[in-house]
C-alpha angles and dihedrals in degrees: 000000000000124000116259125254118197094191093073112097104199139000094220115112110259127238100022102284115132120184117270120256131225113253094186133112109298112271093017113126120248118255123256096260087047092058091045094050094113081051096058095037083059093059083043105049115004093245110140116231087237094062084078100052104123144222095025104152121094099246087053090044104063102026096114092038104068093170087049097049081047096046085045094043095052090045093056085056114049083041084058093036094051098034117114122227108281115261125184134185124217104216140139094241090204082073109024103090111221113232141147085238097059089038093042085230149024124261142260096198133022123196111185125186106182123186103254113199088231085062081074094056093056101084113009116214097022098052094052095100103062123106107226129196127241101241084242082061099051086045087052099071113100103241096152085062100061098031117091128205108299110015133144119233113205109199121189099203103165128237106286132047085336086084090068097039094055089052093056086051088059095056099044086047095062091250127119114227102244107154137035109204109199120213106204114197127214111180103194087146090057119029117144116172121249125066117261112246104211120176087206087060137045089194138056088249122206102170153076142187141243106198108208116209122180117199099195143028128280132175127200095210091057118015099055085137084061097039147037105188128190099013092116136027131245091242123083110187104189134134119285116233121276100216099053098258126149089242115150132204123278086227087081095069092045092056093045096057091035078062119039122041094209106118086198108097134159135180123201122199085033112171114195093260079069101058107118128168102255090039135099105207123205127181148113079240096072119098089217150347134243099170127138123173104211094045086044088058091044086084094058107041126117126213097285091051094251122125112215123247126195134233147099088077097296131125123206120274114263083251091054107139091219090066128082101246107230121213137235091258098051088050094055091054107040121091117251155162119270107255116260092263084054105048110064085055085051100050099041084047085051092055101035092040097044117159129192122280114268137165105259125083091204106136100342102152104219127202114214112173111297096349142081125206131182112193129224111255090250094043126090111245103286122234117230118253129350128232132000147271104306103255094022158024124305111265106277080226101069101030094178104041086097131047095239085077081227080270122175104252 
């Protein structure tokens, strides 16, 4: 299932061009010219196989999946219902030093868009304006400053070496790479025939990655007032902008607080275009500011004026004012690991009751480290715990007891 784009306006293939059928005898496979005919029309026209991906709103989406409209739908609600009034913060970020004392707290959720120097080369002539940052200058913010633990870092790194530099931010940041968030881009607005011959790629490329970091450790078994696993998929499939911007999908921010309960977020390199109510937006971009820091806390604060801050291995209490409070019903719909009590019956009952390998993942019980999940019926098989030891890598001796998988950066 791919995630939804609302900014696609129809699922019908552009310009006229349908797939070619097979007119051969009934049950006979298509050559090999008739299954690459996307391919070719591609060549032809500059339309993206992708473009014709269908079904892609979120009507269309979750049409067969009723649990899943309703779990979507709740979500959505209780996100509008908890965010606090948008704030955003007009600054040059190569001389606002990031810090908890300017912002009043630290933050649940980072997105960071930073200027890559590949995003110039995308449109010549109509990129070369931008102002990119040298990748030492994008590892020099001080993001583990402002992050608290745990907290989920979002970082938008391109399509091209920015994959291994923001891995190396990551790293530098205090955060472990454990998801990969794939922008697909159709481009039915924009399409011009001829392939684009560019000396940075060796591919036409349509893509681009969300590199995903946790400081902190976080366990789905325990820690469901921190978490939502599984709701959304690590694929967003939505038009790519017509003016040669850097722009990214809304999706992202709907994955992001379907995701993670911290109602601390915070986006750096926000345009206007980025402001968003839940979000504190930062960036030289912005036309204005509206940010102040004691009416921005005031969001966060519990009865004794005080906003919690992590560490010392310890993650906020289910009742923390700083967290979006999910509801029974949520809890009924989402997908979940199987409570501690539950999970040593599960996992004896998964060895002893072993059946052969087939091709479905429907009920298969996996044990992941410590942990036993049991996936809806709708959800992909789950994986155990998410992050690492606060100040350091997972144990070698249980690899997939955290979410980081213990992978070399």
């Amino acid at each position: 299932m791919a995630t939804p784009s609302r900014e696609l306006l129809h699922d019908k293939p552009s310009g006229g061009w349908t797939p070619h059928r097979n007119s051969g005898p009934a049950g006979k496979a298509p050559s090999r010219g008739e299954q690459n005919d996307y391919s070719q029309n591609f060549v032809d026209t500059g339309m993206r196989p992708q473009n014709f991906i269908r079904e892609l709103e979120l009507t269309s989406v979750v049409e067969d999946y009723p649990k899943l409209r309703e779990l979507i739908q709740r979500k959505d609600e209780i996100v509008s219902k908890s965010a606090s009034a948008p704030m955003y913060y007009k600054c040059d970020l190569k001389e606002h030093v990031l810090s908890p004392e300017f912002f009043g707290t630290k933050f649940d959720v980072i997105l960071v868009d930073p200027p890559w120097e590949e995003y110039v080369h995308r449109a010549p002539g109509i990129t070369d304006h931008i102002e990119y940052w040298t990748p030492e200058e994008i590892m020099n913010l001080k993001i583990e400053a402002i992050a608290d633990t745990p907290s989920f870092l979002f970082l938008w790194v391109g399509d091209g070496v920015g994959l291994e530099q923001g891995r190396q931010c990551l790293k530098k940041w205090g955060f472990r790479r454990c998801e990969d968030i794939c922008w697909v881009k159709t481009n039915k607005k924009n399409a011009t025939p001829g392939l684009r011959h560019d000396s940075n790629t060796l591919f036409q490329r349509s893509k681009e990655h969300c590199l995903m970091g946790i400081k902190g450790t976080v366990r789905r078994s325990t820690d469901g007032h921190i978490i939502h696993a599984n709701i959304d998929t690590d694929i967003i499939i939505a038009e790519e902008t017509t003016d040669g911007s850097s722009k990214k999908p809304e999706d992202m921010y709907r994955i992001i607080e379907h995701f993670a309960l911290g109602r601390r977020r915070l986006e750096l390199f926000g345009e206007d275009h980025n402001i968003r109510p839940g979000w504190l937006t930062l960036g030289k971009g912005l036309s204005t500011s509206n940010f102040d820091k004691e009416v921005y806390i005031q969001n966060f604060v519990d009865r004794d004026g005080k906003v919690w801050q992590g560490g010392g291995g310890r993650n906020p209490p289910p009742d923390a004012p700083h967290l979006v409070v999910t509801t029974p019903e949520i809890e009924s719909l989402r997908p979940k690991s199987p409570q501690k009590n539950q999970q040593g019956q599960m996992g004896s009952n998964s060895l002893t009751n072993r059946r052969p390998a087939s091709n479905t993942s429907q009920n298969v019980v996996t044990v992941v480290g410590s942990e036993t999940m049991m996936p809806a019926q709708w959800a992909s098989t789950p994986v155990g715990g998410f992050g690492m030891p606060e100040g350091g890598a997972g144990s070698a001796s249980n690899n997939f007891d955290t979410y980081g998988f213990n992978a070399p950066f």
